[in-house]
Backbone and ligand atoms as CSV (ligand in chain L), in Angstrom:
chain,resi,resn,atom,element,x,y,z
A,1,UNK,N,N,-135.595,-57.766,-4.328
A,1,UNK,CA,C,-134.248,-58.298,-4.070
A,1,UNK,C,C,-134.102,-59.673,-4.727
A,2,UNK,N,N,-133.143,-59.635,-5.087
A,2,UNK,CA,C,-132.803,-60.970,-5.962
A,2,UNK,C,C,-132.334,-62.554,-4.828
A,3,UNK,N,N,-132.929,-63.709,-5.709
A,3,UNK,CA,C,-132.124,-64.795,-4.742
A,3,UNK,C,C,-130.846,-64.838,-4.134
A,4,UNK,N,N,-130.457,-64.892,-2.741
A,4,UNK,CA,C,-129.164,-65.595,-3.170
A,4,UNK,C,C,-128.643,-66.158,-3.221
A,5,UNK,N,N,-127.230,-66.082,-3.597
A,5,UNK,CA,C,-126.475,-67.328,-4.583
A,5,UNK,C,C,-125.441,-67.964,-3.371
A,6,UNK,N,N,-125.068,-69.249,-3.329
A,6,UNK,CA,C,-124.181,-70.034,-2.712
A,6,UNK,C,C,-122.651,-69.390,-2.831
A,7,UNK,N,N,-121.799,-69.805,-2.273
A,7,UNK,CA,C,-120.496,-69.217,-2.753
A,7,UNK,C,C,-120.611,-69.792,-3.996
A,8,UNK,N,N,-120.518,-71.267,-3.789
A,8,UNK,CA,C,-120.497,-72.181,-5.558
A,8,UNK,C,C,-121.082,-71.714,-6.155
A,9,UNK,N,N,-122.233,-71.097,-6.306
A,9,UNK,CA,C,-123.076,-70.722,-7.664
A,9,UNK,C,C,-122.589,-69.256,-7.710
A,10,UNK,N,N,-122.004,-68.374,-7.014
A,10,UNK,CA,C,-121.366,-67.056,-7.484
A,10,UNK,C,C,-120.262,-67.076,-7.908
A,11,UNK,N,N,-119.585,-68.189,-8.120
A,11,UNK,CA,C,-118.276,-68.684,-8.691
A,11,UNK,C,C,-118.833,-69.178,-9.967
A,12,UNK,N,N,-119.924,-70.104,-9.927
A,12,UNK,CA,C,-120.046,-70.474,-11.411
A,12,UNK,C,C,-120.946,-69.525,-12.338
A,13,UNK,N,N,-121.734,-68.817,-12.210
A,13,UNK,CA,C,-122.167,-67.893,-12.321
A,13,UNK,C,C,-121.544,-66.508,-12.837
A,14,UNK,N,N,-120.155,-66.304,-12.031
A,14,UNK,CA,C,-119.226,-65.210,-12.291
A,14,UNK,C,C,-119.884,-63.776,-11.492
A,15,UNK,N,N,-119.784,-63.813,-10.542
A,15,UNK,CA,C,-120.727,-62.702,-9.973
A,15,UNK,C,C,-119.875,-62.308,-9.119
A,16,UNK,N,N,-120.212,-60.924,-8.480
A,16,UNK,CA,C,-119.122,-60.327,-7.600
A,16,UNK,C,C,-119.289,-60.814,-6.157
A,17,UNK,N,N,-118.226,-61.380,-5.677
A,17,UNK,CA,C,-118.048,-62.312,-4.455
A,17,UNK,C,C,-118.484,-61.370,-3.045
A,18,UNK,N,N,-118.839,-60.169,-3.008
A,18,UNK,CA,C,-118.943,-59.857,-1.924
A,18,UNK,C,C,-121.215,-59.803,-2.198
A,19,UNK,N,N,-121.756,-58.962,-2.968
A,19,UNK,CA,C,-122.653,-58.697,-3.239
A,19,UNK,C,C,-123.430,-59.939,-3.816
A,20,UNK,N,N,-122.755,-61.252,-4.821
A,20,UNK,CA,C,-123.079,-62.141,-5.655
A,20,UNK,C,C,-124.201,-61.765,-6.096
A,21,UNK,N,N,-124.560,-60.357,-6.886
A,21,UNK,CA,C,-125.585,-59.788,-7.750
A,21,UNK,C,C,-124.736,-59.264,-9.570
A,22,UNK,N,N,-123.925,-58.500,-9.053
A,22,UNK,CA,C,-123.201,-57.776,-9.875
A,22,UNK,C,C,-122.390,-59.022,-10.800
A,23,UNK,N,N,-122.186,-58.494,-12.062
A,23,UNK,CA,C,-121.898,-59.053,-12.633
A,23,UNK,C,C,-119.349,-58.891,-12.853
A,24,UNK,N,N,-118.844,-59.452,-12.875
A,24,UNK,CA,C,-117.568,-60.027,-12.923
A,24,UNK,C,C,-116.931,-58.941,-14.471
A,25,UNK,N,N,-117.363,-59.807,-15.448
A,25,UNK,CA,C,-117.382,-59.858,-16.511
A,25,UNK,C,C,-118.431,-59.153,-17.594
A,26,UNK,N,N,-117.923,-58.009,-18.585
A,26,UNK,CA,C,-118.515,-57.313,-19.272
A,26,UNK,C,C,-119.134,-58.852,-20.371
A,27,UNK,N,N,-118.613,-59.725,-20.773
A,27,UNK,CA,C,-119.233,-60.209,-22.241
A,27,UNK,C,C,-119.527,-61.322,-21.641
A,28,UNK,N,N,-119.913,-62.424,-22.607
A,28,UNK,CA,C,-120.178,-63.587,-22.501
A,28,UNK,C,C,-118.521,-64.724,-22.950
A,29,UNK,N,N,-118.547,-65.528,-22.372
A,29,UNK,CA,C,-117.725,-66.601,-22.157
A,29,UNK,C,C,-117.870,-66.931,-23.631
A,30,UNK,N,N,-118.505,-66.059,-24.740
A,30,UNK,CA,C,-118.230,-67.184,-25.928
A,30,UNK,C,C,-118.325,-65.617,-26.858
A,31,UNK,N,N,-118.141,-64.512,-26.441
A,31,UNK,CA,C,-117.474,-63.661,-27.153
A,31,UNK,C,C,-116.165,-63.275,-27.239
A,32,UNK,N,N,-115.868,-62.564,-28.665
A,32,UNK,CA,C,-114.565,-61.990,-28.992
A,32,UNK,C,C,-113.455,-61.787,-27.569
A,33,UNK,N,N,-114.817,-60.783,-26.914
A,33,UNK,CA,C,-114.152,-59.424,-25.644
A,33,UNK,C,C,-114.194,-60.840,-24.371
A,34,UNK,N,N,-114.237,-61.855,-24.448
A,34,UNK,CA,C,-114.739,-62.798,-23.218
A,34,UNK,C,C,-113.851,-62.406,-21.908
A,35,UNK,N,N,-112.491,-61.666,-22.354
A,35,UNK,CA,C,-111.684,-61.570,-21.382
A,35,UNK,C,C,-111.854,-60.181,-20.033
A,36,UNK,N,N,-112.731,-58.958,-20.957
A,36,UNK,CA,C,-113.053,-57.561,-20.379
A,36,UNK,C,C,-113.485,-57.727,-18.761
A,37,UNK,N,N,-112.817,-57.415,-18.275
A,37,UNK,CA,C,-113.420,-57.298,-16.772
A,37,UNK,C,C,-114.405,-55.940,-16.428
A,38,UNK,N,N,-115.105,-55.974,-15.913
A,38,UNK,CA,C,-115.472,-54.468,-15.190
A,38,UNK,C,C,-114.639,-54.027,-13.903
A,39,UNK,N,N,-114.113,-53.049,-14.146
A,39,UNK,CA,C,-113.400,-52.705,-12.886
A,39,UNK,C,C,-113.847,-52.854,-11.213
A,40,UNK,N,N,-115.536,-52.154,-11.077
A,40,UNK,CA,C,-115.692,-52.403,-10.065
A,40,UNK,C,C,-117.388,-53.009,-10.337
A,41,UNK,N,N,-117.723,-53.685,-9.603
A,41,UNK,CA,C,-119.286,-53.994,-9.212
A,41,UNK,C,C,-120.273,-53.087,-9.434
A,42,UNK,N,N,-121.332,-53.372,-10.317
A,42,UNK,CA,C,-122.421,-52.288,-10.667
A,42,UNK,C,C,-123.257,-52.752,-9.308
A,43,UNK,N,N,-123.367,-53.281,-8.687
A,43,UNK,CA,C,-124.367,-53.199,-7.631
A,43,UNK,C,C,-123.664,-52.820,-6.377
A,44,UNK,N,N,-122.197,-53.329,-5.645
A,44,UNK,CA,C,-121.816,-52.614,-4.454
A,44,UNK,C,C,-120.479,-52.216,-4.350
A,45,UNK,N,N,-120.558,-52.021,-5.761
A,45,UNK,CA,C,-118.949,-50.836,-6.157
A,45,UNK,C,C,-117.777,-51.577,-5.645
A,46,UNK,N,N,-117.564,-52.508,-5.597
A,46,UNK,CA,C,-116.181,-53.692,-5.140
A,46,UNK,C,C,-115.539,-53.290,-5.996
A,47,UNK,N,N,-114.155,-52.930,-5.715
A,47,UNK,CA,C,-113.573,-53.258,-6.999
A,47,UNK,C,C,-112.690,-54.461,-6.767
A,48,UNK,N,N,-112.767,-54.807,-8.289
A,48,UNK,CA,C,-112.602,-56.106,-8.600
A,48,UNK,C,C,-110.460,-56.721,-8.599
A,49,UNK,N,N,-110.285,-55.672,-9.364
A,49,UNK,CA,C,-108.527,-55.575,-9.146
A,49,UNK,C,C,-107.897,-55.004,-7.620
A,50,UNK,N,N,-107.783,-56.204,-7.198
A,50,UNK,CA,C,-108.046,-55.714,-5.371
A,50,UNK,C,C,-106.267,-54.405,-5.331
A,51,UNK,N,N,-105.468,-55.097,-5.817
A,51,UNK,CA,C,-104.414,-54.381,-6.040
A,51,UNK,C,C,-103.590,-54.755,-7.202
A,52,UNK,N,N,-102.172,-53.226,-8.014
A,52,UNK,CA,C,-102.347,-53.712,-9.145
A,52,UNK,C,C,-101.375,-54.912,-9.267
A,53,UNK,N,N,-102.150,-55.511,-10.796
A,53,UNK,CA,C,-101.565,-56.762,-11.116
A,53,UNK,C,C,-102.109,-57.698,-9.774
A,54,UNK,N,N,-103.428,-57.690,-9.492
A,54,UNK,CA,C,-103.502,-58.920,-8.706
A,54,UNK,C,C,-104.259,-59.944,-9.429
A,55,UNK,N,N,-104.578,-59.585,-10.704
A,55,UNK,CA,C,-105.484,-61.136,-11.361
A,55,UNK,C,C,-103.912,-61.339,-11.915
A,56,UNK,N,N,-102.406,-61.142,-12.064
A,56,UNK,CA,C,-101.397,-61.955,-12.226
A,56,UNK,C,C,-101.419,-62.863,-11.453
A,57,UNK,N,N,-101.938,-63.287,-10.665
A,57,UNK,CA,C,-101.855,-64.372,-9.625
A,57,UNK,C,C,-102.874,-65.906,-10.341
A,58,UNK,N,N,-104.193,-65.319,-11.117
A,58,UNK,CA,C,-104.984,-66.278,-11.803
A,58,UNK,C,C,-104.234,-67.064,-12.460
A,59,UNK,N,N,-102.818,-66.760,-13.147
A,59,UNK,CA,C,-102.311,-67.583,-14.017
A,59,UNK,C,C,-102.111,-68.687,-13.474
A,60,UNK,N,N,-101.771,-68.817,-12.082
A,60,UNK,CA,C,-101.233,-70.011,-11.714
A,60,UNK,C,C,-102.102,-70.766,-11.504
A,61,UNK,N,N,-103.670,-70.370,-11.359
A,61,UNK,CA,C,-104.628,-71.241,-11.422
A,61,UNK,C,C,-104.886,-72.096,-12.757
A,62,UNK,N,N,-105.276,-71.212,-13.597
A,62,UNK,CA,C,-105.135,-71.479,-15.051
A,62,UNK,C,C,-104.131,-72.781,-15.512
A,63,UNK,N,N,-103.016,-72.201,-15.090
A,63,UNK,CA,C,-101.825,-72.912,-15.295
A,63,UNK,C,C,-102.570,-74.857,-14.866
A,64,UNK,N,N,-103.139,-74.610,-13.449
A,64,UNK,CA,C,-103.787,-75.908,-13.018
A,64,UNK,C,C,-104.704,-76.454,-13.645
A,65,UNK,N,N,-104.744,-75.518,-14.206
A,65,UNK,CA,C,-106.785,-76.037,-15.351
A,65,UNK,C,C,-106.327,-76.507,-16.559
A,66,UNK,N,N,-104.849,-76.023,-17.118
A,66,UNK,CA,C,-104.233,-76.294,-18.292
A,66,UNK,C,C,-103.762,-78.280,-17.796
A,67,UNK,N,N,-103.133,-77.741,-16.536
A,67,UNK,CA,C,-102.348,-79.135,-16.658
A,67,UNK,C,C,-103.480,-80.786,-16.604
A,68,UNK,N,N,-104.627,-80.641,-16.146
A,68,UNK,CA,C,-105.376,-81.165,-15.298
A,68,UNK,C,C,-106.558,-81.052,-16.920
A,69,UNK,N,N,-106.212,-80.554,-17.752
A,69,UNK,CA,C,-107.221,-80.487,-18.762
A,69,UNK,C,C,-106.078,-81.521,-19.963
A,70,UNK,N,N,-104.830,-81.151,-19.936
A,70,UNK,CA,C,-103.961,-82.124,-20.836
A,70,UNK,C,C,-103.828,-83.932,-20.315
A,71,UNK,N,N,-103.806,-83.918,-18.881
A,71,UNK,CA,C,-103.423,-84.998,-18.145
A,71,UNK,C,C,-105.126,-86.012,-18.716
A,72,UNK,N,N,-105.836,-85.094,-18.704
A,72,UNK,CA,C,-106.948,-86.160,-19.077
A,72,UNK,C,C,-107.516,-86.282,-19.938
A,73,UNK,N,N,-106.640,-85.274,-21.396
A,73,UNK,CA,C,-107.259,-85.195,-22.359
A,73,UNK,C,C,-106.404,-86.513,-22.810
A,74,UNK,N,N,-105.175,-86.661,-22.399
A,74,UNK,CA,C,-103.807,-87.439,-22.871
A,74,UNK,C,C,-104.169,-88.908,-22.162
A,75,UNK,N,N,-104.730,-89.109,-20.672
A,75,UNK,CA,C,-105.205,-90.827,-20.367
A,75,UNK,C,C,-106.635,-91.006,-21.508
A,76,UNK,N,N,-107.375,-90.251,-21.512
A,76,UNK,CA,C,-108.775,-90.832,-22.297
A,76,UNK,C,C,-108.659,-90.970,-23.787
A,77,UNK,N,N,-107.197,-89.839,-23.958
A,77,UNK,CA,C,-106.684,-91.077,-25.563
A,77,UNK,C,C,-106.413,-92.256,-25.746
A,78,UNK,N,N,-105.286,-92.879,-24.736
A,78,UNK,CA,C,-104.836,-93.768,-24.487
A,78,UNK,C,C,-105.752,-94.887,-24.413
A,79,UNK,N,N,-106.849,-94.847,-23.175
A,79,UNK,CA,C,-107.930,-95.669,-22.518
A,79,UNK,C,C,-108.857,-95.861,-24.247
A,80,UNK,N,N,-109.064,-94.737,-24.543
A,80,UNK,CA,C,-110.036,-94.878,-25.450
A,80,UNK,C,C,-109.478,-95.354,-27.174
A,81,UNK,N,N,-108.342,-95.317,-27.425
A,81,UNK,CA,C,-107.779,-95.887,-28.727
A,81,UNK,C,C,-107.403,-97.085,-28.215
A,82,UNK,N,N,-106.750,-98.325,-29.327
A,82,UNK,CA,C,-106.900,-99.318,-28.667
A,82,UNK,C,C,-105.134,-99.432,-28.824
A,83,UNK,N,N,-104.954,-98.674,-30.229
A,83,UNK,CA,C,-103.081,-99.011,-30.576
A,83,UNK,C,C,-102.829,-97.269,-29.661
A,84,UNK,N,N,-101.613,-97.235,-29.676
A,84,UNK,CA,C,-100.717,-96.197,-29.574
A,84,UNK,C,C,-100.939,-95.073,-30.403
A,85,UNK,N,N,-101.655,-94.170,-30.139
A,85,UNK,CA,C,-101.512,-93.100,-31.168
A,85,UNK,C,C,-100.525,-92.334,-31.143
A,86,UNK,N,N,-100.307,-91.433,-32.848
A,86,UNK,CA,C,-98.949,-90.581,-32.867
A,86,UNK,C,C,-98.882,-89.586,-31.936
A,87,UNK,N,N,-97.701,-88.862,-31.839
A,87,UNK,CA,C,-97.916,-87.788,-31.176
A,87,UNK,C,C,-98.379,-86.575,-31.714
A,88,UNK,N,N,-98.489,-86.619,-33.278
A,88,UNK,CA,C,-99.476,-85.252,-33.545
A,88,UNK,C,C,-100.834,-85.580,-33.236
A,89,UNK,N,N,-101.300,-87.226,-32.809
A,89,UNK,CA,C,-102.736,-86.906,-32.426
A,89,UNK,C,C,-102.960,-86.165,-31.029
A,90,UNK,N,N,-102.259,-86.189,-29.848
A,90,UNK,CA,C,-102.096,-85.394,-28.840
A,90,UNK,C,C,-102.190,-84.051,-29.547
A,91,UNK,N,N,-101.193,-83.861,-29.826
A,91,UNK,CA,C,-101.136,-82.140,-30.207
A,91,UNK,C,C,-102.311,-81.725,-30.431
A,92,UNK,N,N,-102.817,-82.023,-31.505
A,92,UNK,CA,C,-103.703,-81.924,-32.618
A,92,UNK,C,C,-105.479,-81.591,-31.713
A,93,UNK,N,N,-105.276,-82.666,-30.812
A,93,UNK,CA,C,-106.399,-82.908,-30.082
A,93,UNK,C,C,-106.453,-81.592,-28.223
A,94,UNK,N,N,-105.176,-81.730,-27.892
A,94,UNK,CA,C,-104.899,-80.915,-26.968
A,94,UNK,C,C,-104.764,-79.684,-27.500
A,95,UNK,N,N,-104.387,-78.736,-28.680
A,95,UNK,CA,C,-104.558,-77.845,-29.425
A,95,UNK,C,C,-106.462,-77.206,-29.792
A,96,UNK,N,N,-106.626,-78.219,-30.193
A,96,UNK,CA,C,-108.150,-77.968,-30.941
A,96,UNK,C,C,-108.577,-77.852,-29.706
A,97,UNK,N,N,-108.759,-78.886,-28.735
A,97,UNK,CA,C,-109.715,-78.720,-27.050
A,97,UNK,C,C,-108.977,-77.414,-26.877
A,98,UNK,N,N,-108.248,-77.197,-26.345
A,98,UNK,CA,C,-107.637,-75.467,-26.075
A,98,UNK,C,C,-108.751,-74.484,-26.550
A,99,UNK,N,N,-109.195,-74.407,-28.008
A,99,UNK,CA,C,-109.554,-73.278,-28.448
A,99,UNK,C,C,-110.946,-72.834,-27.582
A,100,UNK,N,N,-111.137,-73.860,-27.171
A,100,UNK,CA,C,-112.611,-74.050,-26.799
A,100,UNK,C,C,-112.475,-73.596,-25.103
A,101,UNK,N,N,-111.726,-74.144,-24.276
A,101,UNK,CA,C,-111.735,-73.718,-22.826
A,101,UNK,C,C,-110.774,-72.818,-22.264
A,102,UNK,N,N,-110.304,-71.785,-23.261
A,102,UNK,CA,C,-109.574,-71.028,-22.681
A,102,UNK,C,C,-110.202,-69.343,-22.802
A,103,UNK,N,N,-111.061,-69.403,-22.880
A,103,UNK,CA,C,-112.026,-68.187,-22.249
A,103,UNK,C,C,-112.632,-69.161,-20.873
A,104,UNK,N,N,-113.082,-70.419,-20.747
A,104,UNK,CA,C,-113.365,-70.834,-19.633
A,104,UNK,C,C,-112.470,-71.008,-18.424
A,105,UNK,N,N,-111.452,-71.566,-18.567
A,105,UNK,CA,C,-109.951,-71.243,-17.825
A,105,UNK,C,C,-109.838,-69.789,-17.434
A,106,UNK,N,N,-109.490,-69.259,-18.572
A,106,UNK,CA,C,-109.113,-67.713,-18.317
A,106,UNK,C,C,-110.684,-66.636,-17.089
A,107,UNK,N,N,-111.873,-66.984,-17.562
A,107,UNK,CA,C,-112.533,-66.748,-16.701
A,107,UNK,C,C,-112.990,-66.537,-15.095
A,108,UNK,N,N,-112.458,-68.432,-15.187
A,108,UNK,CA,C,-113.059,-68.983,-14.136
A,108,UNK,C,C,-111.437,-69.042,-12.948
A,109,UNK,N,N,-110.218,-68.854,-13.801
A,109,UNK,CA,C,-109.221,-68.709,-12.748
A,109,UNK,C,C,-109.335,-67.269,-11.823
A,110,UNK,N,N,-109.633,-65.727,-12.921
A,110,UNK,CA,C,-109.765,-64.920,-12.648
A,110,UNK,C,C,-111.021,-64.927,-10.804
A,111,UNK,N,N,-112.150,-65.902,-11.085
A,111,UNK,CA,C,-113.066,-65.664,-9.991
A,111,UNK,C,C,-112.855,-66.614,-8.927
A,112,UNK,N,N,-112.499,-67.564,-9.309
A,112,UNK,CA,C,-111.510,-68.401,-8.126
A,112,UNK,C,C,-110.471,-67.208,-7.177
A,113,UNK,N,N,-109.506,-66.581,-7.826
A,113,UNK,CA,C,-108.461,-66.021,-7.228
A,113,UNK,C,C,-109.309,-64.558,-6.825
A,114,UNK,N,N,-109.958,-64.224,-6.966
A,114,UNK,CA,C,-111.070,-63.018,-6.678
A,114,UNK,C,C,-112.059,-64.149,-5.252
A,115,UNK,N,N,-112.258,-65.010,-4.915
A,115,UNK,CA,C,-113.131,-65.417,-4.656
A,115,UNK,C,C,-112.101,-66.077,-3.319
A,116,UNK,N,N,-111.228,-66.416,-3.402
A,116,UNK,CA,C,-109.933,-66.777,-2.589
A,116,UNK,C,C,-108.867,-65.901,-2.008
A,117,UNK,N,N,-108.525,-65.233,-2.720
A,117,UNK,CA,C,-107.392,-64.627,-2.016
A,117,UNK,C,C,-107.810,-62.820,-2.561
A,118,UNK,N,N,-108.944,-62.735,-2.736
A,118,UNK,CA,C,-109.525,-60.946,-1.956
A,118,UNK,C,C,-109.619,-60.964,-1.583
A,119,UNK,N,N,-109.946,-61.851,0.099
A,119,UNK,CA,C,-110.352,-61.044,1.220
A,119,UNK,C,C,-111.649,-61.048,1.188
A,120,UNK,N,N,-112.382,-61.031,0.509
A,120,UNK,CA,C,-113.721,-59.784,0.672
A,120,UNK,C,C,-114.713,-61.232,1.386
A,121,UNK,N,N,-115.513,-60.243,1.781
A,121,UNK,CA,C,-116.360,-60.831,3.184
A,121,UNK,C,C,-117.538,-61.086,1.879
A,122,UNK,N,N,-119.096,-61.961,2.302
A,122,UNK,CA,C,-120.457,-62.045,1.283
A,122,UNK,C,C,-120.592,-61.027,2.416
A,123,UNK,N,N,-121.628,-60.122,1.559
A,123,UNK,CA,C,-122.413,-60.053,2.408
A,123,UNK,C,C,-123.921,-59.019,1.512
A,124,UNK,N,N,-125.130,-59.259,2.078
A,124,UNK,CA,C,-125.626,-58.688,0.805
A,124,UNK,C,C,-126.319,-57.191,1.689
A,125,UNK,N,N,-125.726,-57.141,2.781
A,125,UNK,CA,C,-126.371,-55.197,3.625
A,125,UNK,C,C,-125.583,-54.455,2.898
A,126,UNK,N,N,-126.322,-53.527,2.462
A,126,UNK,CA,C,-125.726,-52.190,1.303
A,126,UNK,C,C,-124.862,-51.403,2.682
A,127,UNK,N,N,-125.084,-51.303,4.040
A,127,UNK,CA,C,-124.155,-50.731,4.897
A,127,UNK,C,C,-123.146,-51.287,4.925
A,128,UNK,N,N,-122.937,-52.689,4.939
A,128,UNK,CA,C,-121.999,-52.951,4.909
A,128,UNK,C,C,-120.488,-52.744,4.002
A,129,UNK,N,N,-121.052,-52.259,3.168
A,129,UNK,CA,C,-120.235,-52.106,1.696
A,129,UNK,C,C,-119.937,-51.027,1.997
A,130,UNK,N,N,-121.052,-49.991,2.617
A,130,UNK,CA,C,-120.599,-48.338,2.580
A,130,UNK,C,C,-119.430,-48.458,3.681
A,131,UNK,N,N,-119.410,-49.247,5.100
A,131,UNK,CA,C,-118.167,-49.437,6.040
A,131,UNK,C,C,-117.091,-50.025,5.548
A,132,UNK,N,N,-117.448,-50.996,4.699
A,132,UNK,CA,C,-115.945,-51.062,3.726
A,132,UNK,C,C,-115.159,-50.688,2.792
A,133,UNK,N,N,-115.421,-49.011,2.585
A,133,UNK,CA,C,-115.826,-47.972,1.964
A,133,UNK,C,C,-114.962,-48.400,0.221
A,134,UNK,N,N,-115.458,-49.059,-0.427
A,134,UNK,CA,C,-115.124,-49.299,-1.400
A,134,UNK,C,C,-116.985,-49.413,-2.282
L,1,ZN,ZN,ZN,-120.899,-56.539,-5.737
């Protein structure tokens, strides 16, 4: 049997919130496919899309990771140049950072809102999973 994981480390990790063995996500956070979900849990068959269109709800997390990723990409310009920079250096800079954390955003909103508002209980007894017959 494997360690187990904290809620926090099955969130950062990406692991399925009831079992925190199974894996979330078919690829890696820095492939093409980074976005592929697995439908349900290879270790206690959860499925992961609790109902449909319920990772539509991640956006609004995302949405928070977007705003909260511009707000401080935009003071540590400021703090850190000494004149006024243009506004294509924002763009330019809030654009390029984008390319980079939006498989991380897009990820990590998905297991937040899986991890928050499924419902689903930890628990690591294989009976238990069979009584929650999913
Ligand atoms: Zn699981």
């Amino acid at each position: 049997m494997e360690k187990e994981l904290s809620k926090f480390q099955g969130i950062l990790q990406c692991k399925c919130p009831r079992c925190r063995q199974g894996d979330i996500f078919e690829n890696s956070a820095i492939s093409i496919n980074f976005a592929k979900t697995y439908k349900n849990c290879s270790v206690c068959n959860l499925r992961y899309e609790r109902i449909l269109g319920f990772f539509w709800s991640a956006m609004y997390v995302s949405y928070g990771f977007t705003v909260a990723h511009m707000i401080t990409l935009m003071v540590a310009i400021n703090v850190l140049t000494d004149q006024r920079p243009a506004l294509w250096v924002f763009f330019v800079a809030i654009i390029g950072s984008f390319m980079f954390f939006v498989p991380v955003y897009f990820r990590y909103s998905r297991v937040i809102v899986l991890y928050t508002l499924g419902r689903i209980k930890y628990s690591n007894d294989p009976k238990v999973w069979e009584q929650q017959g999913e």
